[in-house]
C-alpha positions in Angstrom: -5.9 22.2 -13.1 -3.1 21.4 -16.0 -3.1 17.9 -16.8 0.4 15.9 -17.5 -0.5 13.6 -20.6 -2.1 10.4 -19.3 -4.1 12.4 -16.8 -3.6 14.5 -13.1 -1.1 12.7 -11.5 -1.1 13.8 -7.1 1.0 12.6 -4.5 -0.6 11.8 -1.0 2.9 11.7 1.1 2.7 10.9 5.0 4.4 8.7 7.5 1.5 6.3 7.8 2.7 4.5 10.9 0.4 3.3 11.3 -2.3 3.8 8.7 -5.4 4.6 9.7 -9.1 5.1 8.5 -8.5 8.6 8.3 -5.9 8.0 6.0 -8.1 5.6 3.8 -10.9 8.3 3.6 -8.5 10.8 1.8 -7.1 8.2 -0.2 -10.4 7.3 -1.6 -11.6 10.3 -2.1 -7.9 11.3 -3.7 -8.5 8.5 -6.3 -12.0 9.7 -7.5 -10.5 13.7 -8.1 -7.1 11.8 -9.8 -6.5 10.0 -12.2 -3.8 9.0 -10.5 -2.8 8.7 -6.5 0.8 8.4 -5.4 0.8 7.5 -1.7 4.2 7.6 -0.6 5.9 6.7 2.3 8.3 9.1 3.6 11.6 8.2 4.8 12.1 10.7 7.9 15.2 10.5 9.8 14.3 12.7 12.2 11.5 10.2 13.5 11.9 7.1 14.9 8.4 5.1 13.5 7.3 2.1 14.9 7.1 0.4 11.4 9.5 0.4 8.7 9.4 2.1 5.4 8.8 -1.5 3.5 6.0 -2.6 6.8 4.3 0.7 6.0 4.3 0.3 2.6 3.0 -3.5 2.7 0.1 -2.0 5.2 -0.7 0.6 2.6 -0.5 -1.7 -0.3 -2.9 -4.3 1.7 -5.3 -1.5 2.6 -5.9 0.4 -1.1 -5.5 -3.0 -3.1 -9.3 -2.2 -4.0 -8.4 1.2 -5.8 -7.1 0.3 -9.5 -5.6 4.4 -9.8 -3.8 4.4 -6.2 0.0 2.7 -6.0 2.2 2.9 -3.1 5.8 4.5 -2.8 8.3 5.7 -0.8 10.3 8.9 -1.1 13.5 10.5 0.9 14.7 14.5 0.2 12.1 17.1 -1.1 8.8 16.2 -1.8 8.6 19.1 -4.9 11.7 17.0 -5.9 9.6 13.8 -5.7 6.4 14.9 -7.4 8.9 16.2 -10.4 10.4 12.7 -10.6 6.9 10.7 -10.5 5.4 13.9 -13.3 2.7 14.6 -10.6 1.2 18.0 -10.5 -0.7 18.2 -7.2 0.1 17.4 -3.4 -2.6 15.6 -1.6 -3.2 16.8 2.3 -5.5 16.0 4.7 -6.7 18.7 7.6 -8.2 17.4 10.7 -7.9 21.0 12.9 -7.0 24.3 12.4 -3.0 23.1 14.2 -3.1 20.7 11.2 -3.9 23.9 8.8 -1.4 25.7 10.1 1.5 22.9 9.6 0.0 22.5 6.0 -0.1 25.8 5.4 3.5 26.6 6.1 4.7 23.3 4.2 2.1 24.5 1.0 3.7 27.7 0.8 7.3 26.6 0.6 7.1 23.6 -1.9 5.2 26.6 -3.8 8.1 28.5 -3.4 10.4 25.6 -4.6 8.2 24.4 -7.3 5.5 26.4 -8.6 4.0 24.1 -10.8 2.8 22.0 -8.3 -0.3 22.4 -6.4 -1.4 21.4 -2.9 -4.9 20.5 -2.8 -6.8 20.1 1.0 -9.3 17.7 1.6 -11.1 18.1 5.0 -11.2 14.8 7.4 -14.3 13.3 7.0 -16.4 13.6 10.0 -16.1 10.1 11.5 -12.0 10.4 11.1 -11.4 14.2 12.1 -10.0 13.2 15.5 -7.8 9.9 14.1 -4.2 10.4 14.1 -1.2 7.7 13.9 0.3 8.7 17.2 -3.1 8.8 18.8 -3.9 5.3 17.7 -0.4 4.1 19.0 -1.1 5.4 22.6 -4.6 4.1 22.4 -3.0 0.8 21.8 0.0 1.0 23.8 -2.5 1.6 27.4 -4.4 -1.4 26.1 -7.6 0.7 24.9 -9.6 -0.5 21.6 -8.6 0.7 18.1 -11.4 -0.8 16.3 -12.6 0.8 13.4 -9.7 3.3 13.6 -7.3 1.1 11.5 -8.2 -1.9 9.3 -8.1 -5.3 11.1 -4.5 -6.0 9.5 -3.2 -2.9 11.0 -4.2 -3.7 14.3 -3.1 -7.3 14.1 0.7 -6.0 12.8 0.0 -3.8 15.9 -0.4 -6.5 18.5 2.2 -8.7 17.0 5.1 -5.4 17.3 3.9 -4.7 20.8 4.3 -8.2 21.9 7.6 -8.3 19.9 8.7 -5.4 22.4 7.5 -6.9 25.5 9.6 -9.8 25.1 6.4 -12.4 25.0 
């Protein structure tokens, strides 16, 4: 893998909402193979998130404080345009089943396309988080089930204090 001069720079983008333990495994793994992580928050209009952009970020920045090589971003528009702008040289992606390959697959091929430079790099789920996903978590939640040790402690408290905020208590 070509190095940029101060080391691999790799982008983990998502839209984290909310970030989960599944999430945390790849970004810990991501900042042993990097010298450095981006994890960036995208800005997608075409979803309506339950967190903001900035609550997301905050969540993120809480949850990888430990991680001196990891920082926390947000991005809107192309991630190839993105990665350009921060200097990184590899895309960071997570694959939990094959429906996630074949999303990431698609999405690899055409930021290759537009940028050829950069590489996407998988990283399988770890075993213990290969089921996790954000929206999963939230309908957990939402019908009152347990999230515990799906989501770090402050997630699920920001969690309890937006569904309360909805339900008018």
């Amino acid at each position: 893998m070509a190095t940029q001069p101060g080391g691999a720079v790799a982008i983990y983008p998502g839209t984290f909402d909310p970030i989960t333990y599944g999430h945390l495994d790849l970004v810990e793994r991501g900042a042993r193979l990097f010298d450095r992580l981006i994890v960036s928050v995208l800005r997608n209009d075409a979803k309506t998130p339950l967190f903001s952009v900035e609550e997301r970020a905050d969540m993120l920045r809480e949850a990888v404080q430990g991680f001196p090589n990891v920082e926390v971003d947000s991005f809107h528009g192309l991630l190839v345009d993105y990665a350009a702008q921060k200097r990184a040289s590899v895309i960071l992606r997570g694959i939990r089943a094959i429906s996630d390959y074949e999303y990431e697959l698609q999405m690899a091929l055409m930021n290759r396309r537009l940028s050829p430079q950069v590489e996407t790099v998988f990283l399988m789920a770890g075993e213990a988080y290969s089921f996790i996903s954000s929206k999963l978590v939230k309908e957990v939640f939402s019908l009152g089930g347990s999230i515990s040790g799906l989501v770090p402690p402050s997630v699920e408290a920001r969690l309890r204090n937006r569904v309360r905020g909805w339900s008018g208590a």
